[in-house]
C-alpha positions in Angstrom: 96.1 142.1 114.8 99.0 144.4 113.9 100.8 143.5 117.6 100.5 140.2 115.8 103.5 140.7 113.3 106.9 139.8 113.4 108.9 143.2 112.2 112.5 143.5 110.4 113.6 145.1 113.8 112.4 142.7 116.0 115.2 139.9 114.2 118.2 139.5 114.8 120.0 139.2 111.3 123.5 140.8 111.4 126.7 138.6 111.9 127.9 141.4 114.3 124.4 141.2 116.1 124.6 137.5 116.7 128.0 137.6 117.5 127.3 140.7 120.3 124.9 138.2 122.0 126.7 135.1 121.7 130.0 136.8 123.0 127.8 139.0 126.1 125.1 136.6 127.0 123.4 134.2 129.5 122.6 130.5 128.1 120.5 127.6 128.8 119.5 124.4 127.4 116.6 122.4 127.1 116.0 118.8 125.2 115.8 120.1 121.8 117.3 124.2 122.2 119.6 126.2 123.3 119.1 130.0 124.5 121.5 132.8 124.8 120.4 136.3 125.7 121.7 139.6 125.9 120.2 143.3 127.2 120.0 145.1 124.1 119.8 148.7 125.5 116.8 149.3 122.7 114.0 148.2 125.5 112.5 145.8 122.9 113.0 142.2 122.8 114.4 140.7 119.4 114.7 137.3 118.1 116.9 135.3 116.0 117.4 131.4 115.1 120.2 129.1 114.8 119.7 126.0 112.9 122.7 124.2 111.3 123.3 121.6 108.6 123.6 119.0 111.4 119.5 119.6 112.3 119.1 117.9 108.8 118.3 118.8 105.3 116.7 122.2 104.7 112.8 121.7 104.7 113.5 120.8 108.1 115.0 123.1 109.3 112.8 125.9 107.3 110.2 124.1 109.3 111.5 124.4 112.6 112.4 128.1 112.3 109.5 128.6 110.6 107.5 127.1 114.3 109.9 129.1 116.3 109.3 132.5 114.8 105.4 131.7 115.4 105.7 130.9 118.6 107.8 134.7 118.9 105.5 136.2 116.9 102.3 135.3 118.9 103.6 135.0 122.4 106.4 138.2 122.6 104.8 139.8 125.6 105.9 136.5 127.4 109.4 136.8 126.6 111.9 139.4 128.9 111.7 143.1 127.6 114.9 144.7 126.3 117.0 141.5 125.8 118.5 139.8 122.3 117.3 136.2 122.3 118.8 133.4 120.0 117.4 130.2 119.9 119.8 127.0 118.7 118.1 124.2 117.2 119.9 120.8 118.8 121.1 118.2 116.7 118.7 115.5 116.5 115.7 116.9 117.1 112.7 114.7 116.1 109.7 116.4 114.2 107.8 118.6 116.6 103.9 120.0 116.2 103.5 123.5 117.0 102.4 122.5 120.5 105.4 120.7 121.2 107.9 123.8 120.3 105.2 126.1 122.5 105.4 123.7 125.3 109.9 123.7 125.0 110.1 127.6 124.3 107.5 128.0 127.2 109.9 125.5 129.9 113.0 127.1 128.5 112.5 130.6 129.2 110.2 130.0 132.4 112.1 127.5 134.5 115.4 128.3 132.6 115.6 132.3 133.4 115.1 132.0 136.9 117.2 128.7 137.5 120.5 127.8 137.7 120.8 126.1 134.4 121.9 129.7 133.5 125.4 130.1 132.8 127.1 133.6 132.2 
């Protein structure tokens, strides 16, 4: 189960770090996120979330990130090798099951990498 956990280096958590990818990378949208990704150089995918005030209070958006780092945690094979990845939380989103973020994550990166809804 160790390939399992989610690992400090594996995050994205410094201001310099986020701003790096949002400065260098691709984006996409879907109904409820936002992407943006950047080659790291490291050869190992990281993750970090965005989830402002506007989301709503802040059991929700605990919640939310909370459901996004699971679903990086148990599916990070999936996601591209090498890159920085940061997920934005849309305003408005309505209260998703675990199924439902899996099911957006899952059309985001798999119709959104390899389509033109990517913008440099």
């Amino acid at each position: 189960m160790p390939e399992h956990s989610f690992k400090k280096w594996e995050r994205i958590r410094k201001k310099k770090e986020f701003d790096r990818v949002f400065s260098q990378g691709r984006r996409g949208n879907s109904r409820f996120f936002s992407w943006v990704m950047a080659p790291n150089g490291e050869g190992k995918t990281r993750f970090g979330i965005v989830a402002g005030r506007k989301v709503g209070h802040a059991v929700r958006r605990n919640r939310i990130k909370r459901l996004l780092r699971e679903v990086f945690r148990l599916n990070k094979k999936r996601f591209p090798a090498g890159y920085d990845i940061i997920v934005i939380v849309k305003r408005g989103i309505p209260a998703l099951s675990y199924n439902d973020v899996v099911k957006e994550i899952a059309d985001l990166f798999t119709e959104g990498i390899n389509d033109s809804k990517i913008s440099q």
